[in-house]
MIVEXNU-920011 format. One record per residue (C-alpha): residue number from 0; residue in one letter; y, z, x. Coordinates in steps of 0.001 Angstrom, whole numbers, plus 500000, padded with zeros to 6 digits. Layout:
! MIVEXNU-920011
R | NUM | a | Y | Z | X $
...
//
This chain:
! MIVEXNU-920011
R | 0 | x | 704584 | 420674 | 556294 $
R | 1 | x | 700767 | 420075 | 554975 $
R | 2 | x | 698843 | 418145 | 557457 $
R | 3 | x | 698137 | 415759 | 554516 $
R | 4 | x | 700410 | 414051 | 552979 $
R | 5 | x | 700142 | 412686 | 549249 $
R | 6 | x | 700976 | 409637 | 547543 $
R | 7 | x | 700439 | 409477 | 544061 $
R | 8 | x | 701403 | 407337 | 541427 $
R | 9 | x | 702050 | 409458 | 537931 $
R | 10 | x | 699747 | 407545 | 535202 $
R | 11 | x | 699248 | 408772 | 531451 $
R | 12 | x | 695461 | 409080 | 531050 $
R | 13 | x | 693993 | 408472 | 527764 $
R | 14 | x | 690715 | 409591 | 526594 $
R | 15 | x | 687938 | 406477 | 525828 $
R | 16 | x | 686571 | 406888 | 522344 $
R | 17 | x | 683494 | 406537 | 522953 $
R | 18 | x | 680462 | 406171 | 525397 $
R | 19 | x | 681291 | 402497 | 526004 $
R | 20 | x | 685262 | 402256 | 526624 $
R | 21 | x | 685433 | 403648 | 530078 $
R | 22 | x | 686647 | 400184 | 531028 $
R | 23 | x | 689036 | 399369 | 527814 $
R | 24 | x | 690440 | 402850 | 528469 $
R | 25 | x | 691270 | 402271 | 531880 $
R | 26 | x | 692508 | 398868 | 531134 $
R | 27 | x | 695060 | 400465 | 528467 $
R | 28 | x | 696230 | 402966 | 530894 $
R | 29 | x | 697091 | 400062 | 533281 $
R | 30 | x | 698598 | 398212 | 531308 $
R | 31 | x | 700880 | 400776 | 529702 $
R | 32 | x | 701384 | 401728 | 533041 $
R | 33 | x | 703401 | 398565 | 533700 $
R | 34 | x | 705163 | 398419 | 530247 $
R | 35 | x | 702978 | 395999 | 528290 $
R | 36 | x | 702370 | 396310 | 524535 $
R | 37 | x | 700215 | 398978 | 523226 $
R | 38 | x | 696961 | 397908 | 522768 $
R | 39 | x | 694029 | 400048 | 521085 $
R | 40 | x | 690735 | 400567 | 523113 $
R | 41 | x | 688895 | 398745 | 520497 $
R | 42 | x | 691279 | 396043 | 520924 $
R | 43 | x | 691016 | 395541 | 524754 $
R | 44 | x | 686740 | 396012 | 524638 $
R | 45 | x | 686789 | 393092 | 522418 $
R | 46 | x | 689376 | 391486 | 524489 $
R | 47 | x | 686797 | 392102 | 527790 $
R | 48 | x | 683940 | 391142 | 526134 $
R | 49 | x | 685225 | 387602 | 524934 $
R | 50 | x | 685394 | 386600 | 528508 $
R | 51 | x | 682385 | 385075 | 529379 $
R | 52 | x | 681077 | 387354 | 533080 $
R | 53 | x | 679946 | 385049 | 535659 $
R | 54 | x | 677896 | 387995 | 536265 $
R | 55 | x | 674222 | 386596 | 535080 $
R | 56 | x | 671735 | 389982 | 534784 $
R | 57 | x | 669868 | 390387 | 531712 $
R | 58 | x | 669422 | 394286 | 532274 $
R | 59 | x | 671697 | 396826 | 532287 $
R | 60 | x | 674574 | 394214 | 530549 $
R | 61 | x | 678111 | 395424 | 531539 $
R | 62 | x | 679949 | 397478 | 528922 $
R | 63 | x | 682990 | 396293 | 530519 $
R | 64 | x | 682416 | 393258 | 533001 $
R | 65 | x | 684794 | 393462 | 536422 $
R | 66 | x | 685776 | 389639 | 535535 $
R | 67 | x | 686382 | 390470 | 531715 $
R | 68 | x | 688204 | 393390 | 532728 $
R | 69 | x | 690594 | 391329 | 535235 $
R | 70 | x | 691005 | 388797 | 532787 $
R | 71 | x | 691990 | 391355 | 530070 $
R | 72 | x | 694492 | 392745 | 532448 $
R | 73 | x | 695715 | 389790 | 533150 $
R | 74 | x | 696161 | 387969 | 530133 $
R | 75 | x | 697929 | 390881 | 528545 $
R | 76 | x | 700406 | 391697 | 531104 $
R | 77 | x | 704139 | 391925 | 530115 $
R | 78 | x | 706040 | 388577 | 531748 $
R | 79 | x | 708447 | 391295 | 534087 $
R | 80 | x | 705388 | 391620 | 535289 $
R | 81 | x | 704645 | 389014 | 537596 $
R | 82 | x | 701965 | 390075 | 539918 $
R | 83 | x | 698443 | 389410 | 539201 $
R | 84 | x | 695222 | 391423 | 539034 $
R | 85 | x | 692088 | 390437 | 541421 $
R | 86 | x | 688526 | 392061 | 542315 $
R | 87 | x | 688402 | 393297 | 545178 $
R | 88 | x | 684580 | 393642 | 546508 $
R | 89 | x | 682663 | 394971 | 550075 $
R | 90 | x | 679648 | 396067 | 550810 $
R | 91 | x | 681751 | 398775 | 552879 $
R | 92 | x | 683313 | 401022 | 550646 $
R | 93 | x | 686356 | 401923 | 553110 $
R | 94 | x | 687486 | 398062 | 552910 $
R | 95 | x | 688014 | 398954 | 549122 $
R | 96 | x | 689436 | 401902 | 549393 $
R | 97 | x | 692043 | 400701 | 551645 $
R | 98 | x | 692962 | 397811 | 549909 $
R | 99 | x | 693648 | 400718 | 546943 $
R | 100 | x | 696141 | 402605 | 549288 $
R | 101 | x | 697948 | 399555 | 550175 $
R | 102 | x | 698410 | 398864 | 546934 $
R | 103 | x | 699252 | 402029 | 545763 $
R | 104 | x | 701536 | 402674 | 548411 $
R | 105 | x | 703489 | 399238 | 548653 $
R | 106 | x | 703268 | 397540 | 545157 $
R | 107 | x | 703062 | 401270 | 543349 $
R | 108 | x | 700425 | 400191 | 541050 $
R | 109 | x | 697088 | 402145 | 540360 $
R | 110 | x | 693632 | 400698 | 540174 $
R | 111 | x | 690870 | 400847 | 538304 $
R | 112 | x | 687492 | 401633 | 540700 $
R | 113 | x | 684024 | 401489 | 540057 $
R | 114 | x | 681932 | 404073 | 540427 $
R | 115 | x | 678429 | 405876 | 540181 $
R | 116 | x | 677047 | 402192 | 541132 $
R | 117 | x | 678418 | 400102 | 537916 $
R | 118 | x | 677743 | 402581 | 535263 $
R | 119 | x | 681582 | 403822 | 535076 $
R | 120 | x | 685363 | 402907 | 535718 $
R | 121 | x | 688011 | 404904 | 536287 $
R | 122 | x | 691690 | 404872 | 537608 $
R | 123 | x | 692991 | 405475 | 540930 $
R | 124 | x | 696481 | 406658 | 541335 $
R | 125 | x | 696790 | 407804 | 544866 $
R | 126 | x | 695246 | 409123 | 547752 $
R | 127 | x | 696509 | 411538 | 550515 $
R | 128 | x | 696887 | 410751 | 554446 $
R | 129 | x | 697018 | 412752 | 557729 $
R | 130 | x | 699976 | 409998 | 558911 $
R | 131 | x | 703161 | 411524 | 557461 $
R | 132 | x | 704401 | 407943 | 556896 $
R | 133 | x | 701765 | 405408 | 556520 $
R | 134 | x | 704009 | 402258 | 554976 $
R | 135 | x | 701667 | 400077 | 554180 $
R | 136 | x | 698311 | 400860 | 555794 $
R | 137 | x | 696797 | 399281 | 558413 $
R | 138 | x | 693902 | 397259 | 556867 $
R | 139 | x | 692056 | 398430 | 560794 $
R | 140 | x | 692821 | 401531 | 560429 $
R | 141 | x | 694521 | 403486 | 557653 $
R | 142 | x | 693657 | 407276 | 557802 $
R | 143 | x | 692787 | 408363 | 553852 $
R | 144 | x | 692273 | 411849 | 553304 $
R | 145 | x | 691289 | 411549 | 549867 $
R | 146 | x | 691677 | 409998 | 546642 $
R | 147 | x | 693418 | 410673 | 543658 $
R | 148 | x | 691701 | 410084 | 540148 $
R | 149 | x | 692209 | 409839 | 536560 $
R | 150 | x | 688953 | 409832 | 534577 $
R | 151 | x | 689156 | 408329 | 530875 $
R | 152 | x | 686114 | 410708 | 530188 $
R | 153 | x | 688300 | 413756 | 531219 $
R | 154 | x | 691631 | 412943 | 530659 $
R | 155 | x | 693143 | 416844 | 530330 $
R | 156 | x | 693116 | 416933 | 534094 $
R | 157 | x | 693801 | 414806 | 537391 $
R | 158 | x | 690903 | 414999 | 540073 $
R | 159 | x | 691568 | 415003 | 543837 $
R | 160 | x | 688111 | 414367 | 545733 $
R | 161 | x | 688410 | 414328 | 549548 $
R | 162 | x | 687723 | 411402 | 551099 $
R | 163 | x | 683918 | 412318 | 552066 $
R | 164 | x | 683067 | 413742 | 548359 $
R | 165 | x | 684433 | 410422 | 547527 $
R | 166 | x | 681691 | 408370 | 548878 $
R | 167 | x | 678852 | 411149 | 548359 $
R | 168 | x | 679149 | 411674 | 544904 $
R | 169 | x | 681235 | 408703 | 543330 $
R | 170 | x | 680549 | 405780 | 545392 $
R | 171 | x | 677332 | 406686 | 547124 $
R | 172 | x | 675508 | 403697 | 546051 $
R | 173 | x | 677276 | 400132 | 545152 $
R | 174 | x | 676258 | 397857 | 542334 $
R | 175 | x | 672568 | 397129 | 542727 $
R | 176 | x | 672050 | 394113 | 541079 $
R | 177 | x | 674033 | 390810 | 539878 $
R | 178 | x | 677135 | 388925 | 541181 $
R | 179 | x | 678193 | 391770 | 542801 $
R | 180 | x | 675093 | 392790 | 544375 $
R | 181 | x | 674959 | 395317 | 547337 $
R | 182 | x | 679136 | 395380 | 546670 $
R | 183 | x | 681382 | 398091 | 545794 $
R | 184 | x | 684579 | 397035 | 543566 $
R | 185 | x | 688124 | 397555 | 542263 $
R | 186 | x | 690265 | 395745 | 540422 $
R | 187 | x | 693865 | 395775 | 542018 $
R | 188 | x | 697332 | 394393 | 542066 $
R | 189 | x | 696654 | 392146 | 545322 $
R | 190 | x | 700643 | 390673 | 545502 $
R | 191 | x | 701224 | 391395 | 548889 $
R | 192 | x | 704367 | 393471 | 550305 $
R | 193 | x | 707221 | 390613 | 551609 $
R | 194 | x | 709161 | 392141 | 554309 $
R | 195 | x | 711646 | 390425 | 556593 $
R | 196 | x | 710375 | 389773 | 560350 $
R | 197 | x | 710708 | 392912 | 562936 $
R | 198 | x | 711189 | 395016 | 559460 $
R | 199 | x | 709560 | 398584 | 560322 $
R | 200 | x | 708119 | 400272 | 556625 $
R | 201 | x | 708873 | 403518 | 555415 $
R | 202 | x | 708822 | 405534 | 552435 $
R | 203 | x | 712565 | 404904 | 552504 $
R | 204 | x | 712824 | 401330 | 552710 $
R | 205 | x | 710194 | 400860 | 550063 $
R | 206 | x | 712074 | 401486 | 547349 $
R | 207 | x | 714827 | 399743 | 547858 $
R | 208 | x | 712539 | 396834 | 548956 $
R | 209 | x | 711281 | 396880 | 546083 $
R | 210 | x | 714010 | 396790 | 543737 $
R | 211 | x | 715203 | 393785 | 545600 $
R | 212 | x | 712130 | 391822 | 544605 $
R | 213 | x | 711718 | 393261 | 540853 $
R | 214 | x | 715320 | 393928 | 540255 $
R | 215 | x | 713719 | 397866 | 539747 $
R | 216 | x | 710652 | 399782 | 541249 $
R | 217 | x | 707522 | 399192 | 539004 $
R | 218 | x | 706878 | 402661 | 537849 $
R | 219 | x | 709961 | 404212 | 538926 $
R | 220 | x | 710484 | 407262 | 537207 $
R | 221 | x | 706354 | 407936 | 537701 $
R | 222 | x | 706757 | 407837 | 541593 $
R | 223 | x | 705801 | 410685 | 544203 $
R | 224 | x | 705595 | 409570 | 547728 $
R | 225 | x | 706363 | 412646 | 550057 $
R | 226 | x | 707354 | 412119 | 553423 $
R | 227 | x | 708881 | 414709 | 556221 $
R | 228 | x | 711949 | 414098 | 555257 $
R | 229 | x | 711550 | 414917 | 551882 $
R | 230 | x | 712493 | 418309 | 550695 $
R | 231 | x | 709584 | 420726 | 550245 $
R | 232 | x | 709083 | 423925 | 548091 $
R | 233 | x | 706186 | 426037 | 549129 $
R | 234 | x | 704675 | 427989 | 545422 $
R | 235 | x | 702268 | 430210 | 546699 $
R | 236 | x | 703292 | 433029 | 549013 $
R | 237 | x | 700796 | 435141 | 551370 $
R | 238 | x | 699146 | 431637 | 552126 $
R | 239 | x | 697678 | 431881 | 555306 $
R | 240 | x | 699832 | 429952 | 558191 $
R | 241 | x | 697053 | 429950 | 559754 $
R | 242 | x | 692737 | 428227 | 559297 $
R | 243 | x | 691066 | 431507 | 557830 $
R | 244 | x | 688379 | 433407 | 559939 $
R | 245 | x | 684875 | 432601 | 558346 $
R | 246 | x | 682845 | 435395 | 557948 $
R | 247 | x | 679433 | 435354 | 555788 $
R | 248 | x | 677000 | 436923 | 553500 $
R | 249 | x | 674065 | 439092 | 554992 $
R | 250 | x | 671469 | 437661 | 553134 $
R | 251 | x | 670123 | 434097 | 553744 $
R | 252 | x | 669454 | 431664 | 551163 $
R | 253 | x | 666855 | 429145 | 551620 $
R | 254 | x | 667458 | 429702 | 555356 $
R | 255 | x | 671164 | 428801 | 555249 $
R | 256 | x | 674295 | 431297 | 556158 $
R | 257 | x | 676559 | 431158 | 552772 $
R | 258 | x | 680343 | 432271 | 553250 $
R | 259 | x | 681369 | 435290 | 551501 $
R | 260 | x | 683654 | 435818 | 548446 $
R | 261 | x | 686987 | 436839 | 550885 $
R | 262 | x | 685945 | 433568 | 552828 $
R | 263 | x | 685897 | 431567 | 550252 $
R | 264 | x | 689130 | 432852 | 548391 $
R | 265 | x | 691199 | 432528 | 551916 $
R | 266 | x | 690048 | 428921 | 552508 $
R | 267 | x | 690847 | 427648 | 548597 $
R | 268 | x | 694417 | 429158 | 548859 $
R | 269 | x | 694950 | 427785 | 552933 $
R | 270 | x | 693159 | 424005 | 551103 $
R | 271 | x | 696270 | 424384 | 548707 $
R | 272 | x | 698767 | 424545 | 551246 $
R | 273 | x | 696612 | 422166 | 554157 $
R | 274 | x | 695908 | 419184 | 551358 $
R | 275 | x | 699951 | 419312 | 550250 $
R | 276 | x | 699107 | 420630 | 547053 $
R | 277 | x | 701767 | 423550 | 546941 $
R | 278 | x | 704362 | 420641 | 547820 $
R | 279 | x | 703132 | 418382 | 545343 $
R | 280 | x | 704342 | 418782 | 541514 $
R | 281 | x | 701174 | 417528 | 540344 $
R | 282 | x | 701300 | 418337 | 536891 $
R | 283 | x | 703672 | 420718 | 534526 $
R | 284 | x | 700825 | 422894 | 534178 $
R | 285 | x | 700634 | 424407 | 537618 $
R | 286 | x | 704103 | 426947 | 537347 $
R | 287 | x | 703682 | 428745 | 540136 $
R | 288 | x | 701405 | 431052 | 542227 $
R | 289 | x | 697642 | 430224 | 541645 $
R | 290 | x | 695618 | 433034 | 542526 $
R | 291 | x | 691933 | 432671 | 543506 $
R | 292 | x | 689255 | 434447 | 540679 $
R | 293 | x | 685663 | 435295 | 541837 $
R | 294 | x | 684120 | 431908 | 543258 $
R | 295 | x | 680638 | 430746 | 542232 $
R | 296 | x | 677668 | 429569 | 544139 $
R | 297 | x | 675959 | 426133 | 543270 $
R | 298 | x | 673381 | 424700 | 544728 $
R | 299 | x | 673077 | 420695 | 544730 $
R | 300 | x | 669504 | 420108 | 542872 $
R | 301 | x | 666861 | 419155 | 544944 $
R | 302 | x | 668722 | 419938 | 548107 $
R | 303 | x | 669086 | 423226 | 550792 $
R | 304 | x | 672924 | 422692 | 550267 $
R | 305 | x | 675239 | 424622 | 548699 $
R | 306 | x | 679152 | 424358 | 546877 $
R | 307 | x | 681340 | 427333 | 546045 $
R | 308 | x | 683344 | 426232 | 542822 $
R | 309 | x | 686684 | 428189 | 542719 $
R | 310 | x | 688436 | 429178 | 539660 $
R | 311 | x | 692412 | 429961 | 540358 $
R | 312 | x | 694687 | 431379 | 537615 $
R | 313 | x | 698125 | 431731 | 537260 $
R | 314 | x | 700528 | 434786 | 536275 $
R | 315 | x | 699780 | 433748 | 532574 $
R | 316 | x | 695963 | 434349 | 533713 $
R | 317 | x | 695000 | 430811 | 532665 $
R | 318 | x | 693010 | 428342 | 534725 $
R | 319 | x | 695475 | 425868 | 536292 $
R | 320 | x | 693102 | 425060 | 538872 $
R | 321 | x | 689474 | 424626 | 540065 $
R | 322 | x | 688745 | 424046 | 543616 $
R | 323 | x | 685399 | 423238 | 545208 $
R | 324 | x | 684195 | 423659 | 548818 $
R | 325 | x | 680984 | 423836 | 550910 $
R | 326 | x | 678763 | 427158 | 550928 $
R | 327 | x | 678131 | 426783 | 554366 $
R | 328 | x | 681322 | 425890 | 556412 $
R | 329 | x | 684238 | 426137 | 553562 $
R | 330 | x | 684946 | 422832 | 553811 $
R | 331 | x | 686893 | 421062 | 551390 $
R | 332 | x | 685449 | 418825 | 548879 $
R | 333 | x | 687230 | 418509 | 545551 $
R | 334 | x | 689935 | 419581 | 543254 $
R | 335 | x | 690383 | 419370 | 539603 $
R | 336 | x | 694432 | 420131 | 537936 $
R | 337 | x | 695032 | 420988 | 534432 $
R | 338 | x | 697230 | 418181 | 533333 $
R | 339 | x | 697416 | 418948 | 528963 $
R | 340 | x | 696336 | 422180 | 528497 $
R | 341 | x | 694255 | 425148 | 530806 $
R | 342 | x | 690973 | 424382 | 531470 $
R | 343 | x | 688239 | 426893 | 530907 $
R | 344 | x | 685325 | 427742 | 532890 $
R | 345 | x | 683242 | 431387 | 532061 $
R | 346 | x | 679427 | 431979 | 533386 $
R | 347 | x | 677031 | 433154 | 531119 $
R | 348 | x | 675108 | 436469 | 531120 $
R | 349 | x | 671583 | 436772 | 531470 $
R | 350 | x | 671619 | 437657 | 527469 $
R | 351 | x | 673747 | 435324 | 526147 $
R | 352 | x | 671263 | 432624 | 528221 $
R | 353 | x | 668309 | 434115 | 526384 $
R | 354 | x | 670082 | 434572 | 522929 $
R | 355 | x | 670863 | 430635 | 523349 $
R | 356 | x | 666953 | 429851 | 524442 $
R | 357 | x | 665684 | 431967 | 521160 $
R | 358 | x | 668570 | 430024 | 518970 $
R | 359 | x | 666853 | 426755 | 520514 $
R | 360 | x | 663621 | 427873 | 519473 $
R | 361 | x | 662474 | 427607 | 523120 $
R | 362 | x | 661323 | 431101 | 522850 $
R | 363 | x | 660592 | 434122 | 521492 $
R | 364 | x | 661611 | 437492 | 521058 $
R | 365 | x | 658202 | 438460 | 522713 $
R | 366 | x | 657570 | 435313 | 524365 $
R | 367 | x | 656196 | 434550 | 527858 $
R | 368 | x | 657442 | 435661 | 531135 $
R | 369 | x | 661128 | 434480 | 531527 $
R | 370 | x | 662914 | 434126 | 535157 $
R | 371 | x | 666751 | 432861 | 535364 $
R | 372 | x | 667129 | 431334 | 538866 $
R | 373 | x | 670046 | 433645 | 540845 $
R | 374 | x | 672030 | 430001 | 542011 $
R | 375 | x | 673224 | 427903 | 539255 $
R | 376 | x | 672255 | 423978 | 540068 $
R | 377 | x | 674094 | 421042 | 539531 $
R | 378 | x | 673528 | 416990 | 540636 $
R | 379 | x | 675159 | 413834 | 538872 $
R | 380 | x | 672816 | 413015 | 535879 $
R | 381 | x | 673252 | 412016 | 532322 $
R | 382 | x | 673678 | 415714 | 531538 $
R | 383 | x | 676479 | 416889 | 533424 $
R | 384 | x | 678729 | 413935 | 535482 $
R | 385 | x | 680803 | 416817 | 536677 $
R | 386 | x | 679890 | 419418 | 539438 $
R | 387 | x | 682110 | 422307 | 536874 $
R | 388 | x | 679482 | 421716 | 534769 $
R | 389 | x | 676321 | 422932 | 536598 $
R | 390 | x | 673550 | 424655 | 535071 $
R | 391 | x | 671187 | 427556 | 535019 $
R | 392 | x | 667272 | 426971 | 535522 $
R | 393 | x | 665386 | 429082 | 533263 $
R | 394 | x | 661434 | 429364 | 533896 $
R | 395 | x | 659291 | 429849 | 530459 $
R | 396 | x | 655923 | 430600 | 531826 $
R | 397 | x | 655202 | 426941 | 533174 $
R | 398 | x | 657848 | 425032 | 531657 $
R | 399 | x | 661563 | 424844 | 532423 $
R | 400 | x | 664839 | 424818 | 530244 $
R | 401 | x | 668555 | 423666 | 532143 $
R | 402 | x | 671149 | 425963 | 530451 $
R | 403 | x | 674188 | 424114 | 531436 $
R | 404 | x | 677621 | 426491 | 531960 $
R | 405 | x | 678377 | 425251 | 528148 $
R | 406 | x | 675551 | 426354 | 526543 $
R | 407 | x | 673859 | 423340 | 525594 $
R | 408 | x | 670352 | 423259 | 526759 $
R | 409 | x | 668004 | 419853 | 528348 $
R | 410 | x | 664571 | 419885 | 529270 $
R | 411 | x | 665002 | 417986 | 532027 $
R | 412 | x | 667779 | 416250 | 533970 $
R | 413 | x | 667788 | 412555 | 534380 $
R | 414 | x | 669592 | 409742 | 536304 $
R | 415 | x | 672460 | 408286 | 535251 $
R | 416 | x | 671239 | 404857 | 533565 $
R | 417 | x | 673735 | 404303 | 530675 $
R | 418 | x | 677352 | 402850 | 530936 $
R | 419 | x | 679079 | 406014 | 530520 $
//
């Protein structure tokens, strides 16, 4: 039994279709979620934006207001539907979060959170907790793991980001201006859970629960709530029963002790098996047996810190997985699932770097001195939302190109400022 245990709701994602529909495609992904009519992205954005925000800034206008997007939601909900969508808002982050698990786990509905401050949305469709049967959390004191995520801007894959990579690099700052000022927000189903007096929750008893007060379980066939009394399979053998021993490289970088390569692949196969992910079907592309492939060393821009990102294929020898942990400790940070189709991830070679540099006319074939920085680099900015999409640092004489793993090239690497 994993010391975590998930609950998940299974949502379709849909890709947004363009810069500005991270909100409209979220909305459509609720709502077909809970059986309403299909509606077009294009459809809902105009839908959001006829509702007139409360929300008074001049700058920075919402692509997708929080009160246009619960009014959307709610004024195209199917009538077997009868709960209703609210904003939920706190300057502490946690109170939000919660409020997602309870809804999640009791009314089985997903919600739509905002992130990177207000510049994107995206769904949440579970999280993972050290209690093996929460029930409904305890709004004092719910223990969340880590959360769940389905991304409209990558919708081949579901994300799981432990509960601390959650706050550093998606909610690390709340909205900073506005109605909502100083507040972090989600938009959730807020009906709550009716239970009879002295009634004790369980994983059990929710369902049935349930179907008493909709006649069926919202979501029903879409469902995964694991308990200990719920059968498990076990997919990758040799998994260590045991934490690994951490042992580390002999050479220091920028003063700090990096784990070595066996480290690393030890910790990202006992993560699989310690965050319930070898128990968990979470998607039809995982078949069976991941295996760790050589791990890469990032270094967060700017900073003396450090992430191993963890490629893990499967007997087919495609990427199923991608794990990420700290450089320093092996602790776990994030995972990303192939959902569609394998994902692909392949460094570059000092040549093909240079080959892309002379393509970009940013050099020569005799040009100036040239120096590729050994650690790849990676923070949130307009360039690269993603931490599998870091980048090399190339130094051209004086100036600097950012190579990213892709192959497309940036002078320079900004903060995010645009609804994305």
């Amino acid at each position: 039994m994993a010391n975590y245990v998930p609950h998940t709701l299974t949502i379709r994602t849909v890709h947004q279709t363009n810069n500005h529909f991270c909100g409209a495609a979220c909305a459509k992904m609720i709502l077909d979620f809970i059986g309403a009519e299909k509606f077009t992205q294009g459809f809902l954005y105009k839908e959001i934006h006829k509702f007139k925000t409360i929300d008074p800034r001049k700058k920075w206008k919402w692509a997708s207001s929080p009160d246009g997007l619960k009014s959307t939601l709610n004024k195209h909900r199917p009538q077997t539907f009868g709960n209703v969508f609210e904003i939920r808002k706190s300057i502490r982050q946690i109170a939000v979060a919660k409020r997602m698990a309870d809804v999640i786990s009791k009314d089985q509905v997903p919600c739509i959170a905002l992130v990177h401050s207000d510049r994107h949305w995206l769904i949440v469709n579970g999280y993972d907790s050290m209690v093996p049967d929460p029930g409904r959390p305890d709004p004092k004191s719910p223990d969340i793991g880590g959360i769940y995520i389905r991304d409209p801007l990558k919708s081949d894959t579901q994300r799981h980001a432990d509960y601390n990579q959650w706050i550093d690099r998606f909610c690390d700052v709340p909205v900073l201006t506005g109605t909502w000022n100083d507040k972090f927000l989600a938009i959730c189903d807020p009906l709550p859970f009716r239970k009879k007096k002295g009634q004790k929750h369980s994983s059990v008893t929710l369902k049935s629960d349930l179907k008493k007060f909709y006649g069926k379980t919202p979501g029903e066939q879409n469902i995964s709530i694991l308990n200990k009394e719920t059968p498990q399979k076990t997919k990758i053998d040799a998994v260590p029963l045991n934490e690994p021993i951490k042992s580390f490289e002999p050479t220091l970088i920028n003063g700090k002790k990096i784990i070595d390569e066996a480290t690393v692949k030890n910790y990202s196969l006992w993560w699989m098996k310690e965050r319930g992910f070898n128990e968990l079907k979470m998607q039809d592309m995982i078949k069976d047996k991941p295996v760790p492939t050589k791990p890469v060393l990032i270094q967060y821009f700017g900073k003396k810190e450090y992430y191993f990102l963890v490629p893990m294929k499967e007997n087919d020898k495609k990427i199923s997985v991608i794990m990420f942990m700290d450089g320093t400790n092996a602790n776990y940070q994030e995972t990303i699932f192939a959902t569609n189709k394998p994902m692909s991830f392949k460094t570059l070679s000092p040549k093909k770097i240079l080959n892309l540099l002379i393509d970009n006319n940013d050099i020569s074939k005799k040009g100036k001195k040239i120096t590729i920085q050994r650690t790849l680099v990676w923070k949130p900015c307009n360039q690269s939302l993603f931490p599998e999409q870091p980048f090399y640092v190339v130094k051209i004489g004086t100036r600097k190109r950012y190579v990213r793993i892709d192959g497309k090239i940036f002078r320079r690497l900004t903060k995010i400022t645009t609804a994305l």
